[in-house]
VEXDRENVEX-140520 format. One record per residue (C-alpha): residue in one letter; chain; x, y, z. Coordinates in Angstrom, 1 decimal, decimal comma, m for minus. Example, Ala and Ser with C-alpha at 12.3 -4.5 7.8 and 13.67 -1.06 7.14 Angstrom:
  aa  ch       X       Y       Z
   A   A    12,3    m4,5     7,8
   S   A    13,7    m1,1     7,1
END
This chain:
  aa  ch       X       Y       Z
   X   A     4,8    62,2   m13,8
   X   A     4,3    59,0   m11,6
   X   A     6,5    58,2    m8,7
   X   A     8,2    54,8    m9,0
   X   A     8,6    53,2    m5,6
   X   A    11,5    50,7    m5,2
   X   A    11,7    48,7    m1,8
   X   A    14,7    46,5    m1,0
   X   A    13,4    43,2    m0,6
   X   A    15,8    41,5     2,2
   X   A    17,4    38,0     1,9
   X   A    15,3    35,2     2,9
   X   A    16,9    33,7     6,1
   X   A    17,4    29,6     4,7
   X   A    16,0    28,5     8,1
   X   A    12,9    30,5     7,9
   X   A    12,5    29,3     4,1
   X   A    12,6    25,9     5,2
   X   A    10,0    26,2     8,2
   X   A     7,8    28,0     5,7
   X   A     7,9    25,1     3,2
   X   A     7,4    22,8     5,5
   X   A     4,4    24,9     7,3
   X   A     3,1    25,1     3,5
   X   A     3,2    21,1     3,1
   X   A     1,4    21,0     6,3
   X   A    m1,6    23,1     5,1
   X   A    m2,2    21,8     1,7
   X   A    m4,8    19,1     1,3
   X   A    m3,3    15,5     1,1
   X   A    m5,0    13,2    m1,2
   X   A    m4,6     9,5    m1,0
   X   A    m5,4     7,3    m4,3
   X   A    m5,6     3,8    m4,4
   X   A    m5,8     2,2    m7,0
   X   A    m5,2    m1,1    m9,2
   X   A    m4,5     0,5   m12,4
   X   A    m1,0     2,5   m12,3
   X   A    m2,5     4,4   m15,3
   X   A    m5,5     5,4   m13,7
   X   A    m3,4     6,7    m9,9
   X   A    m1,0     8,3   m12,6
   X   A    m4,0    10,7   m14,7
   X   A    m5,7    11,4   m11,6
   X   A    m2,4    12,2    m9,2
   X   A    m1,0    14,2   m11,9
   X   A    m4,6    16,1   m12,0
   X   A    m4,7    16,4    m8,6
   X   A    m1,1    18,0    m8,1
   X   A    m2,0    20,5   m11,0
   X   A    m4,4    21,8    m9,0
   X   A    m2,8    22,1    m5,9
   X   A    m3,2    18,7    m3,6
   X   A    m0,3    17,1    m2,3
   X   A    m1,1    13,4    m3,7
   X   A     0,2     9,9    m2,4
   X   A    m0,8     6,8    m4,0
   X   A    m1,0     3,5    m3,6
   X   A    m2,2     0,1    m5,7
   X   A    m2,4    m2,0    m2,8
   X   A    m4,9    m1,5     0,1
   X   A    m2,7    m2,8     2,9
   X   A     0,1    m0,3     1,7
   X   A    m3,1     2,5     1,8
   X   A    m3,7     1,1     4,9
   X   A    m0,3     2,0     6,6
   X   A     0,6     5,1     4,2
   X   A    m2,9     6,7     5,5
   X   A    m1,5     6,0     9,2
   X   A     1,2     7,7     8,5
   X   A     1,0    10,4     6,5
   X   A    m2,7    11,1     7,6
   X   A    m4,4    12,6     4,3
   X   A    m6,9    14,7     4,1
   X   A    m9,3    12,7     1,9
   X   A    m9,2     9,2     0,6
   X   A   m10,2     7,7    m2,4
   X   A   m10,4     4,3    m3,3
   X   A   m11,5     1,9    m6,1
   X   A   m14,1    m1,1    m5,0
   X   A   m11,8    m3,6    m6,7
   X   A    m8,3    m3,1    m5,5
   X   A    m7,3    m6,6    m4,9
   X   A    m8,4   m10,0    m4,5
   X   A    m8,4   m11,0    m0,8
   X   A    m8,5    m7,0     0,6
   X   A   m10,4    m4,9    m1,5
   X   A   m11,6    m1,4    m1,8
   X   A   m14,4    m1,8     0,5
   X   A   m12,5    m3,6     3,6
   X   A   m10,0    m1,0     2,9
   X   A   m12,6     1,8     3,6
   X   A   m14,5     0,1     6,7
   X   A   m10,5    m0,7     8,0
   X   A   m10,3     3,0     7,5
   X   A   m13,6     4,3     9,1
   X   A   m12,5     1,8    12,6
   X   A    m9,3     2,6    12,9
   X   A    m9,3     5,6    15,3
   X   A    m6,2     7,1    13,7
   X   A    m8,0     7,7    10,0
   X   A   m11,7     7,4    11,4
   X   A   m12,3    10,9    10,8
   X   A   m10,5    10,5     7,2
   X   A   m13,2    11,0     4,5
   X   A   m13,5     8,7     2,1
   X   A   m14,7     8,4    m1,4
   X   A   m15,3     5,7    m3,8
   X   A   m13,9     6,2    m7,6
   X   A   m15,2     3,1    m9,5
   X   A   m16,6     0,9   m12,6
   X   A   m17,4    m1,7   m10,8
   X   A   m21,1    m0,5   m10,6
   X   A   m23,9    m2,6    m8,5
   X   A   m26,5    m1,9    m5,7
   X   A   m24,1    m4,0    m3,1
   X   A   m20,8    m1,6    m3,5
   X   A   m22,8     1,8    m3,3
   X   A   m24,8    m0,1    m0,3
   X   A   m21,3    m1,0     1,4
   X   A   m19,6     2,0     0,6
   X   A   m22,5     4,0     2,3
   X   A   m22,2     2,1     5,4
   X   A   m18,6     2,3     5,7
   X   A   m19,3     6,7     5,8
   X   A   m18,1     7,1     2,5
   X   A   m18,9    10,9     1,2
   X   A   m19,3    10,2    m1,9
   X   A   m19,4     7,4    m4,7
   X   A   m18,1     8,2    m7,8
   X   A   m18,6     6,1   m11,5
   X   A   m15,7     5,5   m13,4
   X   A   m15,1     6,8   m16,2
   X   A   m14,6     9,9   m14,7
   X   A   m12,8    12,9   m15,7
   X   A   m10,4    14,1   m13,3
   X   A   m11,7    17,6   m13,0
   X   A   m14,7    15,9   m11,8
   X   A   m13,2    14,2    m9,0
   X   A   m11,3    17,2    m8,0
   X   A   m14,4    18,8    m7,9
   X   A   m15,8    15,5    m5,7
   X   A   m12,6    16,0    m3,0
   X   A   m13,0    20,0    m2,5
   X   A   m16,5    19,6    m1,8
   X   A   m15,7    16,7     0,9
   X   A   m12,8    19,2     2,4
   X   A   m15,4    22,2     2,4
   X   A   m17,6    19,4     4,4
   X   A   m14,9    18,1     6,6
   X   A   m13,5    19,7     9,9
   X   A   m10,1    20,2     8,9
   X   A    m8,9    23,6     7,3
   X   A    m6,4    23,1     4,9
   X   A    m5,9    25,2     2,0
   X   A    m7,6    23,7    m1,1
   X   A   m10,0    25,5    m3,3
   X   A   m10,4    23,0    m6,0
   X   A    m9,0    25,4    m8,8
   X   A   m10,7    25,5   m11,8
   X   A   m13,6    23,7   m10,4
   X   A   m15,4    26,7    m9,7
   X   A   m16,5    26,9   m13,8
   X   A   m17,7    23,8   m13,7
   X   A   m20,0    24,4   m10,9
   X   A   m21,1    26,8   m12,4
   X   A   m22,3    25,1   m15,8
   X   A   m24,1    22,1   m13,5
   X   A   m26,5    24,6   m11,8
   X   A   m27,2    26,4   m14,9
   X   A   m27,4    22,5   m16,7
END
């Protein structure tokens, strides 16, 4: 017959719950969105908190702008046509010479499709460049393999992304 171990689990002091939540927040990739269309942040934030990011959003690139200052995400991703006046683009090559978010990496989630954005988006370091429609799993995939390639160790694995790989090589 089997022994059944029981082990007294002790209370959880609140403080050190709290440190631990917060030290948990701290290691978890941060994803910024920006984006004109509330629908569109809203699929692909709710995607990217099912897996595991800690999303912020924005449909404004001057709020991007100072949310990114602040909160310092982990990766960025931004549509070409934000606004008229301050789009995507300006919003990336603000981002890439601003030495507080310089070494933020960006990517570009679009359908606005030409030769000139991919150009631009290239020359502001952008990691990737991705057409719209995409399906959210995709970009997922997109922002865990720019966090594998940054410098930064957070605690992302892009779950459930791991399949899809998968299928591409064998594609």
């Amino acid at each position: 017959m089997g022994r059944i171990l029981i082990r007294e689990v002790p209370v959880s002091n609140p403080r050190r719950v709290r440190r631990s939540e917060i030290e948990r927040r701290h290691l978890t990739a941060r994803v910024l969105l920006v984006d004109a269309s509330e629908d569109s942040l809203d699929m692909y934030a709710e995607w990217c908190r099912h897996v595991g990011l800690t999303v912020l959003t924005a449909t404004e690139p001057a709020l991007a702008l100072t949310l990114a200052r602040q909160h310092q995400p982990h990766v960025v991703v931004a549509d070409v046509r934000v606004c008229r006046g301050f789009d995507g683009l300006e919003l990336l090559e603000q981002l890439r010479c601003d030495p507080v978010t310089s070494e933020i990496p960006r990517v570009v989630l679009t359908g606005f499709l030409c030769a000139a954005a991919r150009e631009l988006a290239e020359l502001s370091g952008c990691q990737a460049f991705l057409a719209k429609p995409c399906a959210p799993e995709r970009l997922v995939e997109e922002i865990a393999d720019v966090l594998r390639r940054s410098r930064t160790a957070v605690r992302f694995t892009g779950a459930g992304t791991s399949h899809s790989h998968e299928r591409r090589r064998h594609a």
